[in-house]
SEBA-626039 format. One line per 10 residues: number of its first residue (from 0); their letters; for each residue z, y, x of C-alpha. Coordinates in nm, 2 decimals, always signed. Example, Ala and Ser with C-alpha at 12.3 -4.5 7.8 and 13.67 -1.06 7.14 Angstrom:
2
0	AS	+0.78/-0.45/+1.23  +0.71/-0.11/+1.37
This chain:
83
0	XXXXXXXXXX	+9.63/+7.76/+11.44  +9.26/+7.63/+11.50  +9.16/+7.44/+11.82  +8.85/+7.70/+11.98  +8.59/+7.42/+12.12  +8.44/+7.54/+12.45  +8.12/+7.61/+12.28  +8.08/+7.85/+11.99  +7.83/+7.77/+11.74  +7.71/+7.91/+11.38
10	XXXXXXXXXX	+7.78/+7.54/+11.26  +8.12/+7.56/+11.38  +8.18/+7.90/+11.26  +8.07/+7.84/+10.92  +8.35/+7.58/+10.90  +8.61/+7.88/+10.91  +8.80/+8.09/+10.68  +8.81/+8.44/+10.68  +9.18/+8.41/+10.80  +9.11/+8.17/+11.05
20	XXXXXXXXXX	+8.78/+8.34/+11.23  +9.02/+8.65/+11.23  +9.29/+8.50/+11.37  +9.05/+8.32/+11.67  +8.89/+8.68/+11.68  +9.19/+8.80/+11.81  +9.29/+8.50/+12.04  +8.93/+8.55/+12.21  +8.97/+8.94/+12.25  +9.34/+8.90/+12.38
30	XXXXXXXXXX	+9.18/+8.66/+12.65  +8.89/+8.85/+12.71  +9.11/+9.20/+12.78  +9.33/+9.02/+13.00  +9.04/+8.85/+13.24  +8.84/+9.23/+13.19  +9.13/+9.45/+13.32  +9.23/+9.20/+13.61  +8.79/+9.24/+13.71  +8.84/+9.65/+13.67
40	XXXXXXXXXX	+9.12/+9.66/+13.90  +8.96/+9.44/+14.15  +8.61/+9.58/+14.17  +8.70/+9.96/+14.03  +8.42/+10.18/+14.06  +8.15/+9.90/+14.07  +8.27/+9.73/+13.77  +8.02/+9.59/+13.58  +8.08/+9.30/+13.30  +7.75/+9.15/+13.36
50	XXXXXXXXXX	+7.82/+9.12/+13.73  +8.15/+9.00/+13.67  +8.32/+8.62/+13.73  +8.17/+8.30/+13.53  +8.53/+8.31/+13.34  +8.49/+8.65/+13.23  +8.11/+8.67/+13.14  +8.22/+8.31/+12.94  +8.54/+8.52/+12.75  +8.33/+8.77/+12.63
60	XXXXXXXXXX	+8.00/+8.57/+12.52  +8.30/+8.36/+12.29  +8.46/+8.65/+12.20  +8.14/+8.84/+12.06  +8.02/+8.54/+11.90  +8.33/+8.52/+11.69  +8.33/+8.90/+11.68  +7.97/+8.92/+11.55  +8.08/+8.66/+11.27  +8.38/+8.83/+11.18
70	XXXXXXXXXX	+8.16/+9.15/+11.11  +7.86/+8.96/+10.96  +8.11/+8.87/+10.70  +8.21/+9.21/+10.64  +8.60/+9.16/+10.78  +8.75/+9.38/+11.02  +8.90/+9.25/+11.28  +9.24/+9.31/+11.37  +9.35/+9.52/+11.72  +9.67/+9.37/+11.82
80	XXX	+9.88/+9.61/+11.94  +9.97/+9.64/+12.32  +10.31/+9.55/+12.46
C-alpha cells in the first residue's frame, strides 16, 4: 500500500502504477463518501459541496485529482461495494 502525501501532484502521480493509482483511487473515494454523507445529513436540503467543511472540499479536490488520472489513463476505477 502507497503512502498518499497531503498534496497531489502530476509529478507524484506519474510515479504510480496502474494498480497502485487504482488502489489510492479507491482509498480517496472511500474517504471522500464517508466526510460527504456525514455533510448531507447535517446540512440536508442546503447541501452544497462547494459550501461544505475545509476537510471535505480537501477529500474531494484529492480524490478527483487521482480520479482524473485514473481516467486520463484510460483505467476504470473500481466502486467498492457498500457494507
Amino acid at each position: 500500500m502507497r503512502l498518499i502525501p497531503t498534496r497531489i501532484n502530476a509529478a507524484w502521480v506519474g510515479t504510480l502504477t496502474d494498480d497502485d493509482l487504482l488502489d489510492i483511487e479507491v482509498r480517496l473515494h472511500e474517504r471522500f463518501s464517508v466526510l460527504d454523507q456525514r455533510y448531507r445529513r447535517v446540512a440536508k436540503e442546503r447541501y452544497n459541496l462547494m459550501q461544505g467543511p475545509v476537510e471535505l472540499i480537501d477529500a474531494w479536490d484529492r480524490w478527483s485529482r487521482v480520479n482524473t488520472a485514473a481516467k486520463g489513463r484510460a483505467l476504470v476505477p473500481r466502486v467498492m461495494p457498500k457494507e
